[in-house]
PDB file of N, CA, C and O in Angstrom:
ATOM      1  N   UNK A   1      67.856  95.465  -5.745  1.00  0.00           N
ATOM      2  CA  UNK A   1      67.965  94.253  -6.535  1.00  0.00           C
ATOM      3  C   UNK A   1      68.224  94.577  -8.003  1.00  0.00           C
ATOM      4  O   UNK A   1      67.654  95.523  -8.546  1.00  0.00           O
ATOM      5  N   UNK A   2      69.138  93.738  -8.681  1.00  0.00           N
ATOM      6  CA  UNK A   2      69.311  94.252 -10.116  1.00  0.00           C
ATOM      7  C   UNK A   2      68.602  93.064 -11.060  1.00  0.00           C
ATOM      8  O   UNK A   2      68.653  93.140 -12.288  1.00  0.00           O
ATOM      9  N   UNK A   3      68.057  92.161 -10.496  1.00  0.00           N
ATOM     10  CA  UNK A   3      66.764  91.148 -10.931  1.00  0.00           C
ATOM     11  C   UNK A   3      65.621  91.913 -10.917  1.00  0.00           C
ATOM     12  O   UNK A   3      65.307  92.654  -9.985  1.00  0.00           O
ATOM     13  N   UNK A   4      65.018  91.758 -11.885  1.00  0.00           N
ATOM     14  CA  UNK A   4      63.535  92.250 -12.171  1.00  0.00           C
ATOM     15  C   UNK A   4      62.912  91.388 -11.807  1.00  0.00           C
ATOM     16  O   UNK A   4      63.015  90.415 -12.554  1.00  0.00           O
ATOM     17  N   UNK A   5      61.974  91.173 -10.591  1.00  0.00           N
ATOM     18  CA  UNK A   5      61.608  89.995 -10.569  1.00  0.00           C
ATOM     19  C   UNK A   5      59.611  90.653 -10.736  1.00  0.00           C
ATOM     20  O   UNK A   5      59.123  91.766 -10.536  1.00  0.00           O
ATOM     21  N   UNK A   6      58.904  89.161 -11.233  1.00  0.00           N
ATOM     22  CA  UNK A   6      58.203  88.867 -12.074  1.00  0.00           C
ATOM     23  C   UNK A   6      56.852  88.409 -10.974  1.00  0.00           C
ATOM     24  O   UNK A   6      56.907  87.325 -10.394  1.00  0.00           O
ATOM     25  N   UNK A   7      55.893  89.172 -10.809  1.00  0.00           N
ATOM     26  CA  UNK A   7      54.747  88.673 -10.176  1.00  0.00           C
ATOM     27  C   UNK A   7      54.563  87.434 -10.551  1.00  0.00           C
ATOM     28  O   UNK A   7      54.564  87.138 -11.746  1.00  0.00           O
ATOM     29  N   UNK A   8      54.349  86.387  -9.424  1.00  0.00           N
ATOM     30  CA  UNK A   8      53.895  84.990  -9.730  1.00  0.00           C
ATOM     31  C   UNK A   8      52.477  84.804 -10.059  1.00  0.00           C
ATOM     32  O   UNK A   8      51.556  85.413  -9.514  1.00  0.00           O
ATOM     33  N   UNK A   9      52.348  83.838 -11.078  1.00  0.00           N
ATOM     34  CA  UNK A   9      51.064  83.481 -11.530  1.00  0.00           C
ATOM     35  C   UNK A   9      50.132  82.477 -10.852  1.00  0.00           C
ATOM     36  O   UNK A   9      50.789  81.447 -10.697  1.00  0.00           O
ATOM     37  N   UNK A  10      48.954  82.327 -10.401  1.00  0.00           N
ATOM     38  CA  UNK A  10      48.091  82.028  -9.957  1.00  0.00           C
ATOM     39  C   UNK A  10      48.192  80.365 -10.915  1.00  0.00           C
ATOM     40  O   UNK A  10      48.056  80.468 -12.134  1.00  0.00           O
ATOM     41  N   UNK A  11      48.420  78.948 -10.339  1.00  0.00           N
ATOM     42  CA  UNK A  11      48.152  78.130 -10.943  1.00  0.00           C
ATOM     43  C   UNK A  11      46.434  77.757 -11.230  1.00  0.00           C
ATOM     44  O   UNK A  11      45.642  77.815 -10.289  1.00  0.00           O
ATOM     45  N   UNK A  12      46.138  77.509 -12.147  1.00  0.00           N
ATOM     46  CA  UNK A  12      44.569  77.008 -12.620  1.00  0.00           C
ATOM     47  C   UNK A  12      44.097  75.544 -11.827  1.00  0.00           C
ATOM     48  O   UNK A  12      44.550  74.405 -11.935  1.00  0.00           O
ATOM     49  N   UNK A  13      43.232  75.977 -11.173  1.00  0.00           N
ATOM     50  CA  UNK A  13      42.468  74.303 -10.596  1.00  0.00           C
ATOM     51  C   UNK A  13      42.106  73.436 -10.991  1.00  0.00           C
ATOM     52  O   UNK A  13      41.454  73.667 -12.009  1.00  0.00           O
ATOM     53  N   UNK A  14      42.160  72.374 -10.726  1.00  0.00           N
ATOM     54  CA  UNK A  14      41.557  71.370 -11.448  1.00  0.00           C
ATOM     55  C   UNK A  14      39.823  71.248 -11.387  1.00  0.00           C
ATOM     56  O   UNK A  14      38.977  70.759 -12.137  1.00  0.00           O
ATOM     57  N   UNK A  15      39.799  71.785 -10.408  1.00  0.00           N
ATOM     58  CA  UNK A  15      38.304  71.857  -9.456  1.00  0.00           C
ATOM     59  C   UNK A  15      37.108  71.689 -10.408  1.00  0.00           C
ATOM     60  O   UNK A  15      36.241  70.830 -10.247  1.00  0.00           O
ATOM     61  N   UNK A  16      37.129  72.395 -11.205  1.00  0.00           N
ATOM     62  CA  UNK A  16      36.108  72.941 -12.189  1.00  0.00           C
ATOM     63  C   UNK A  16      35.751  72.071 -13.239  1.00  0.00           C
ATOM     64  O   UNK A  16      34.667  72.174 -13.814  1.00  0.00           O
ATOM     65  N   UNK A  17      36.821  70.989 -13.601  1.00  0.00           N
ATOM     66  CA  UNK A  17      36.194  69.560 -14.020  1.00  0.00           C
ATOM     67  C   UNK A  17      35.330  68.722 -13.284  1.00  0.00           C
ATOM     68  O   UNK A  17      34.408  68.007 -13.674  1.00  0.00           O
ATOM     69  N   UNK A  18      35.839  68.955 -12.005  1.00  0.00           N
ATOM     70  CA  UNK A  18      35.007  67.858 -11.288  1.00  0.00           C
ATOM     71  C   UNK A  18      33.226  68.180 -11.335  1.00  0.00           C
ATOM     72  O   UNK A  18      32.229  67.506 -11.593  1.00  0.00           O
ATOM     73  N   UNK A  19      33.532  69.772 -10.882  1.00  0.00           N
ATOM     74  CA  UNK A  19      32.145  70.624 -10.651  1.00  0.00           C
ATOM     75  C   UNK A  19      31.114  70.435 -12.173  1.00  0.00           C
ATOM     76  O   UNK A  19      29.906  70.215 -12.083  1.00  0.00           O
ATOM     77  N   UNK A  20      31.949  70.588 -13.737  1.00  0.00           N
ATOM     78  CA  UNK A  20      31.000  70.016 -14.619  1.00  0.00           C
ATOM     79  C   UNK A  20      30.958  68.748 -14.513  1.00  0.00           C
ATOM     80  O   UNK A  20      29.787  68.375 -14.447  1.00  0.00           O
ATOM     81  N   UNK A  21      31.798  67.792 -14.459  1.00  0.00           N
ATOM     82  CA  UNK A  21      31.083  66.142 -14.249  1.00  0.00           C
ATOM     83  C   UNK A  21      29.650  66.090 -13.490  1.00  0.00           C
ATOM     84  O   UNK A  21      28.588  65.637 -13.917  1.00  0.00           O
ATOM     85  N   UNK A  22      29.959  66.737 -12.132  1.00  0.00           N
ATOM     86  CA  UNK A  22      28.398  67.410 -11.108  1.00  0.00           C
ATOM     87  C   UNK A  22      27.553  67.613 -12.093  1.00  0.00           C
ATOM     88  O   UNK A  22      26.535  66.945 -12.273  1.00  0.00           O
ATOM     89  N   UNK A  23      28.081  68.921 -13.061  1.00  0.00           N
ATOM     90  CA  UNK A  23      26.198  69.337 -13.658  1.00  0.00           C
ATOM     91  C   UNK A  23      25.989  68.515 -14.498  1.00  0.00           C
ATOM     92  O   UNK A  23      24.821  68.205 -14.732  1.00  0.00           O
ATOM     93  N   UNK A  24      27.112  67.880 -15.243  1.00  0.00           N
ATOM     94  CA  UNK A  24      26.434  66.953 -15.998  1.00  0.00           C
ATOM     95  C   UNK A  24      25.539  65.954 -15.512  1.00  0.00           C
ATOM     96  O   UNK A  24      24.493  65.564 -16.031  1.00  0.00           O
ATOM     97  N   UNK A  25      26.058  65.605 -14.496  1.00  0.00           N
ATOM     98  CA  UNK A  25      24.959  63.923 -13.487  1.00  0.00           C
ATOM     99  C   UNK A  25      24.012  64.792 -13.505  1.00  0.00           C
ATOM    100  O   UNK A  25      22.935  64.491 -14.020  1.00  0.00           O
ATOM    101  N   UNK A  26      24.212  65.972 -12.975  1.00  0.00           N
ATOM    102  CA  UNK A  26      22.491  66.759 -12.628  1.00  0.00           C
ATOM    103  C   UNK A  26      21.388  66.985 -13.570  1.00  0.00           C
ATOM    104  O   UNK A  26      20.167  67.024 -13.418  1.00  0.00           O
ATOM    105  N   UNK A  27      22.246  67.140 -14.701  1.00  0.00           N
ATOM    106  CA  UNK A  27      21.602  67.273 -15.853  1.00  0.00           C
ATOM    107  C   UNK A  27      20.821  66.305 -16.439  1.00  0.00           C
ATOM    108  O   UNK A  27      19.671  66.416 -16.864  1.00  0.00           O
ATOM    109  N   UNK A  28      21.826  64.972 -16.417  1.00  0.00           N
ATOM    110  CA  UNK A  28      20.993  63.570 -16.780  1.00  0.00           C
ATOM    111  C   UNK A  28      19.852  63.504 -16.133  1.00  0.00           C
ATOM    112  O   UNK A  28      18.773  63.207 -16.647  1.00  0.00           O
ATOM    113  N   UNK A  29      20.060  63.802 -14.874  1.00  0.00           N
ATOM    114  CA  UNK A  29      19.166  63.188 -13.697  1.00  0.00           C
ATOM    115  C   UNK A  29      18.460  64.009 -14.056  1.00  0.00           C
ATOM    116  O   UNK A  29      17.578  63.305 -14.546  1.00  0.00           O
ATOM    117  N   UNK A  30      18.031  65.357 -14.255  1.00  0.00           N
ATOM    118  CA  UNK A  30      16.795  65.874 -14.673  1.00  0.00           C
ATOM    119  C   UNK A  30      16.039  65.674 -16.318  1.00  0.00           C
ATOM    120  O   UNK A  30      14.937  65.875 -16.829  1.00  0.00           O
ATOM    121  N   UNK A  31      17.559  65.091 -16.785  1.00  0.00           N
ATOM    122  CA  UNK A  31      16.562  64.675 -18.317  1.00  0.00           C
ATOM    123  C   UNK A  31      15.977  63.578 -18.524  1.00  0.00           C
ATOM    124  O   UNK A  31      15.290  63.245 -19.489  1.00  0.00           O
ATOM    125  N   UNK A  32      16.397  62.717 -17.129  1.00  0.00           N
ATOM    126  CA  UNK A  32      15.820  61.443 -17.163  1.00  0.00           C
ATOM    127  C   UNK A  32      14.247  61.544 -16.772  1.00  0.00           C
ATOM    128  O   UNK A  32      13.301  61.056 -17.390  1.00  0.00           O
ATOM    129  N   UNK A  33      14.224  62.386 -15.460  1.00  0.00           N
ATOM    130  CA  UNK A  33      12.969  62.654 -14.800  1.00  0.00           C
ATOM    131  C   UNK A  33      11.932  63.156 -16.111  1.00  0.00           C
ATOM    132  O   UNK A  33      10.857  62.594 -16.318  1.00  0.00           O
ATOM    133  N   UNK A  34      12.460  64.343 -16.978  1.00  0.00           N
ATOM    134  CA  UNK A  34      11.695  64.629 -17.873  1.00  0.00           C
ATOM    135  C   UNK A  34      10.957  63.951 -19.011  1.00  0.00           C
ATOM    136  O   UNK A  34       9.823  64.214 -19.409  1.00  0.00           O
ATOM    137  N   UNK A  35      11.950  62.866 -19.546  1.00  0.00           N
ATOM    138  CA  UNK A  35      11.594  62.369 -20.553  1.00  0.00           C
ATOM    139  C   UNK A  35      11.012  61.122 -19.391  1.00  0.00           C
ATOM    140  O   UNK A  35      11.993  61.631 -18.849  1.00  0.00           O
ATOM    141  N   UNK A  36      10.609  60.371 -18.765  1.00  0.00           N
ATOM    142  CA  UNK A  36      10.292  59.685 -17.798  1.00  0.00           C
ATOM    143  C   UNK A  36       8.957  60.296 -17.923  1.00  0.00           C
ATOM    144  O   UNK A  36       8.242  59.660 -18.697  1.00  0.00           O
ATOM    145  N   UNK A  37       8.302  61.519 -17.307  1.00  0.00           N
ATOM    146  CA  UNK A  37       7.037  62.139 -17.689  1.00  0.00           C
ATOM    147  C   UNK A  37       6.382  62.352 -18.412  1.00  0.00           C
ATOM    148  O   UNK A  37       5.161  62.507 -18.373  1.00  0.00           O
ATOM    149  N   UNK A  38       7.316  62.411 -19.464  1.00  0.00           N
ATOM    150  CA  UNK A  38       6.868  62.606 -20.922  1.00  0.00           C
ATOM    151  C   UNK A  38       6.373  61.501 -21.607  1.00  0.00           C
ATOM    152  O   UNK A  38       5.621  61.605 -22.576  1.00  0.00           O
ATOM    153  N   UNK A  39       6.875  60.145 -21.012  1.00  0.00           N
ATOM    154  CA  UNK A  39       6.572  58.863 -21.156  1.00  0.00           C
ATOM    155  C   UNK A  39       5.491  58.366 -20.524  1.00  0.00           C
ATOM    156  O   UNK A  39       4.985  57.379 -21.059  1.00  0.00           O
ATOM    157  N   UNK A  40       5.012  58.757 -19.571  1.00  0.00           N
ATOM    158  CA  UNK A  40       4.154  58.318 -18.780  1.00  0.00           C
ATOM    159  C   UNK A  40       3.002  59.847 -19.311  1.00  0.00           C
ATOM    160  O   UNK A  40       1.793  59.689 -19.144  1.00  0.00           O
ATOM    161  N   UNK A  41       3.230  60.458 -19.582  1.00  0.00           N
ATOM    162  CA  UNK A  41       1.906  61.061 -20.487  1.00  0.00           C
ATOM    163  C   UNK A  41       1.347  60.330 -21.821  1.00  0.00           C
ATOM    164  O   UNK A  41       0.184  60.020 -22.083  1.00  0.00           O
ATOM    165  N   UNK A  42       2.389  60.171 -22.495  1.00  0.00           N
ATOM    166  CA  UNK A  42       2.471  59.495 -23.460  1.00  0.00           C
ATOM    167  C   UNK A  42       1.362  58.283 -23.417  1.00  0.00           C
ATOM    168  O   UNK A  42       0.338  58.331 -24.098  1.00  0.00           O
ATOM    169  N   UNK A  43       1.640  57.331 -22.654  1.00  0.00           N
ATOM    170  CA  UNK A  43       0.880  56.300 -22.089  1.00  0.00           C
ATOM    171  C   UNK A  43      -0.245  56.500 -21.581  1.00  0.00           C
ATOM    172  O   UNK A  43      -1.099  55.625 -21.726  1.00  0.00           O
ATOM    173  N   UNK A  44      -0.615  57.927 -20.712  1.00  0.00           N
ATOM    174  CA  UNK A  44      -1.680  57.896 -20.112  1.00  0.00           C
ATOM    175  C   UNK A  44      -2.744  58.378 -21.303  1.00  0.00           C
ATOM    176  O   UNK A  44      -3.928  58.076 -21.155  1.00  0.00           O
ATOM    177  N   UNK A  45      -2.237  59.287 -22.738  1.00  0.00           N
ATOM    178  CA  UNK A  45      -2.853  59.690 -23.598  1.00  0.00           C
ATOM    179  C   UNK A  45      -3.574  58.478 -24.624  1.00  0.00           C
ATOM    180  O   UNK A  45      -4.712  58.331 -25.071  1.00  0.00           O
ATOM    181  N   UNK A  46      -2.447  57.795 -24.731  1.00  0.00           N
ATOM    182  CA  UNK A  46      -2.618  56.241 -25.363  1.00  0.00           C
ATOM    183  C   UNK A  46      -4.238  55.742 -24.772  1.00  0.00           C
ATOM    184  O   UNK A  46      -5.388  55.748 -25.210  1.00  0.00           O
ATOM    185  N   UNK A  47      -3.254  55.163 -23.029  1.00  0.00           N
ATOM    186  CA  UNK A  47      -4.911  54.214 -22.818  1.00  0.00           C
ATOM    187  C   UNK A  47      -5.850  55.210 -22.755  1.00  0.00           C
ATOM    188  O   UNK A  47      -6.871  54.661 -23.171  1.00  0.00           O
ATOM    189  N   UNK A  48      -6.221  56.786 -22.378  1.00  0.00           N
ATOM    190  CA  UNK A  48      -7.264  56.945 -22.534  1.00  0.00           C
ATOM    191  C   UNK A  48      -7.931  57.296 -23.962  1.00  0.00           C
ATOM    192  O   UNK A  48      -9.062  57.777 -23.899  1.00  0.00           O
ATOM    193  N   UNK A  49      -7.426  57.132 -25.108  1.00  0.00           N
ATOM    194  CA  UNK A  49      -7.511  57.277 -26.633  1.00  0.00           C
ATOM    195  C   UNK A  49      -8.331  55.585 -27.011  1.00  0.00           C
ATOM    196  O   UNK A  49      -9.244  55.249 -27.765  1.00  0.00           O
ATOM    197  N   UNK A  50      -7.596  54.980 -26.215  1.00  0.00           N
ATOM    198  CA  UNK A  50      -8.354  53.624 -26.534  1.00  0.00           C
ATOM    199  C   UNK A  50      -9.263  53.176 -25.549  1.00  0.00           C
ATOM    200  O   UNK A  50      -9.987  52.260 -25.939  1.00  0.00           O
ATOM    201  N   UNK A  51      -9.393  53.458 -24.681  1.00  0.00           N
ATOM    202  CA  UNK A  51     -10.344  53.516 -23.603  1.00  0.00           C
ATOM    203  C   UNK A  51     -11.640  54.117 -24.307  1.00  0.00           C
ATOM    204  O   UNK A  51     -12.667  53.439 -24.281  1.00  0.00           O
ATOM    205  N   UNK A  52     -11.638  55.438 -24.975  1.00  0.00           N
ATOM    206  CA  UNK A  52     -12.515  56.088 -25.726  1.00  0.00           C
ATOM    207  C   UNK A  52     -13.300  55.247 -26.503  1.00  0.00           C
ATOM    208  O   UNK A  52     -14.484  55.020 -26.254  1.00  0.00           O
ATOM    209  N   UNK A  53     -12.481  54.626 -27.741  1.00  0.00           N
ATOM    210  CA  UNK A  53     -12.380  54.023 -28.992  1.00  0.00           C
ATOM    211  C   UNK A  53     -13.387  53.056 -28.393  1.00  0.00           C
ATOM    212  O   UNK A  53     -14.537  53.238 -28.793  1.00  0.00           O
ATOM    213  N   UNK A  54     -13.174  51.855 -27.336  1.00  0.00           N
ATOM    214  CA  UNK A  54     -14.065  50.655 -26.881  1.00  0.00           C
ATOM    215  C   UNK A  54     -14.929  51.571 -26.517  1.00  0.00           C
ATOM    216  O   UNK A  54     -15.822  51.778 -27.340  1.00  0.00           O
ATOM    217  N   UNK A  55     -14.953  52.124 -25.651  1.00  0.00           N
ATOM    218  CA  UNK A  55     -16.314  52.890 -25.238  1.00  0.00           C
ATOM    219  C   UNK A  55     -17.516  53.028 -26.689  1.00  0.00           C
ATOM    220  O   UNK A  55     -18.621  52.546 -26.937  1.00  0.00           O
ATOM    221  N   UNK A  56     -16.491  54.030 -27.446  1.00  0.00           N
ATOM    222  CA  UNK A  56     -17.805  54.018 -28.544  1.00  0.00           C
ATOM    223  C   UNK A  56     -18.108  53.002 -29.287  1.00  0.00           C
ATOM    224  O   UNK A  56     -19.185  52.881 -29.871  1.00  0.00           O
ATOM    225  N   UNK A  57     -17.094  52.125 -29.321  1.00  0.00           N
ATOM    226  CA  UNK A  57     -17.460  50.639 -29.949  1.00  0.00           C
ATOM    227  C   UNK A  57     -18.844  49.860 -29.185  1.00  0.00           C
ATOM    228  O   UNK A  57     -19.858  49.334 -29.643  1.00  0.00           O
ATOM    229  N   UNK A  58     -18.435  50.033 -28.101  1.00  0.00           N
ATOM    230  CA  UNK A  58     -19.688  48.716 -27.308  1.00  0.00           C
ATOM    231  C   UNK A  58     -20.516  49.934 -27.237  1.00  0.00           C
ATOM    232  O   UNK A  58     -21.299  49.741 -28.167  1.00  0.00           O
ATOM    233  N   UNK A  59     -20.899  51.319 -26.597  1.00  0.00           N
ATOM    234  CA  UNK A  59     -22.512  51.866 -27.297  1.00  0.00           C
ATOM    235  C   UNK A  59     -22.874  51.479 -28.824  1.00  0.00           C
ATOM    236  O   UNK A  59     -23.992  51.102 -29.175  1.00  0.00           O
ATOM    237  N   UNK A  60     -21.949  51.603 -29.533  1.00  0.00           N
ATOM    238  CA  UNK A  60     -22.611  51.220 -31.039  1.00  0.00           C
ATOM    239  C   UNK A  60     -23.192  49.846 -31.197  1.00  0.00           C
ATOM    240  O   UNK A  60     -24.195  49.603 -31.868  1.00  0.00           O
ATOM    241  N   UNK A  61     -22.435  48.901 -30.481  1.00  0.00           N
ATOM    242  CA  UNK A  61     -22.606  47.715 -30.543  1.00  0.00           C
ATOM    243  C   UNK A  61     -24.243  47.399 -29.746  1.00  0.00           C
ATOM    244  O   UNK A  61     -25.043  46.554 -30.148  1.00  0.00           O
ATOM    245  N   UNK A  62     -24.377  47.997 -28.966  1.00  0.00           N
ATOM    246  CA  UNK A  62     -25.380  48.129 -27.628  1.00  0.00           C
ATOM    247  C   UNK A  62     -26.923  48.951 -28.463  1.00  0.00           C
ATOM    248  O   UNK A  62     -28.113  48.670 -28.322  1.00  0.00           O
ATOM    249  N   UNK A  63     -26.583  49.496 -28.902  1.00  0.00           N
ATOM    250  CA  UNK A  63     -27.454  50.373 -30.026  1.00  0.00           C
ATOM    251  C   UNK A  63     -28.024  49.504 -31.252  1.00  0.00           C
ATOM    252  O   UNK A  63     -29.126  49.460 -31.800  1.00  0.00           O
ATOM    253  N   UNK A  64     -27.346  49.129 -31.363  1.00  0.00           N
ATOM    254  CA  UNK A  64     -27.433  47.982 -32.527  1.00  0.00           C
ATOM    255  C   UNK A  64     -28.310  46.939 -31.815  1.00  0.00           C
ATOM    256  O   UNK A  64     -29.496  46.801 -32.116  1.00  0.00           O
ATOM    257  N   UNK A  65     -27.839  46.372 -31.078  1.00  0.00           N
ATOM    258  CA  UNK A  65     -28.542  45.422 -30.844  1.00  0.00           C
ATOM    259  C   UNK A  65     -30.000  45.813 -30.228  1.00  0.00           C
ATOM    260  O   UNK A  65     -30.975  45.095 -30.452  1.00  0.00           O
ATOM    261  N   UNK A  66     -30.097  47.077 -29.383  1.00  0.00           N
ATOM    262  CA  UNK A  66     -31.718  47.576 -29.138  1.00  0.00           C
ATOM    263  C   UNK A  66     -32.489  47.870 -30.641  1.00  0.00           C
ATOM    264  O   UNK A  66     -33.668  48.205 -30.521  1.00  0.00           O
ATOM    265  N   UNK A  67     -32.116  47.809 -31.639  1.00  0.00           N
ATOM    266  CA  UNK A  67     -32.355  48.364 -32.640  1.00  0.00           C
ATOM    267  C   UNK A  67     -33.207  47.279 -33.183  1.00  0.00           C
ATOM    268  O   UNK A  67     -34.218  47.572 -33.822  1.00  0.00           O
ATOM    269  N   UNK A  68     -32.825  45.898 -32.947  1.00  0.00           N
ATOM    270  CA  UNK A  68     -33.480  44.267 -33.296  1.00  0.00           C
ATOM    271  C   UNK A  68     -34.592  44.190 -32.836  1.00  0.00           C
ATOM    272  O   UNK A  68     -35.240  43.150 -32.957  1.00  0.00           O
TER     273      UNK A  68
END
């Protein structure tokens, strides 16, 4: 042959967009779960902070009044 001919090139996939769209959902979906927990600690720290707070309110209150 007096053509030099030229190894063909491998076309690039599209594939690999689709596959990050994937980690991205996966990703949400686990940052949702996280901050979701983080929220519900949040809350559980809350009511038991004020749960506390009445508690020592009504002994004081309760104290007080044995005190009459």
């Amino acid at each position: 042959p007096t053509k030099k001919t030229t190894p063909k090139r491998r076309v690039c996939n599209t594939t690999p967009k689709v596959t990050q769209q994937n980690g991205s959902l996966c990703s949400a979906f686990t940052l949702s779960l996280l901050v979701g927990c983080a929220v519900v600690l949040l809350i559980s720290i809350i009511v038991i902070i004020r749960l506390n707070y009445l508690w020592n309110v009504a002994r004081h209150h309760f104290v007080k009044q044995l005190q009459r």
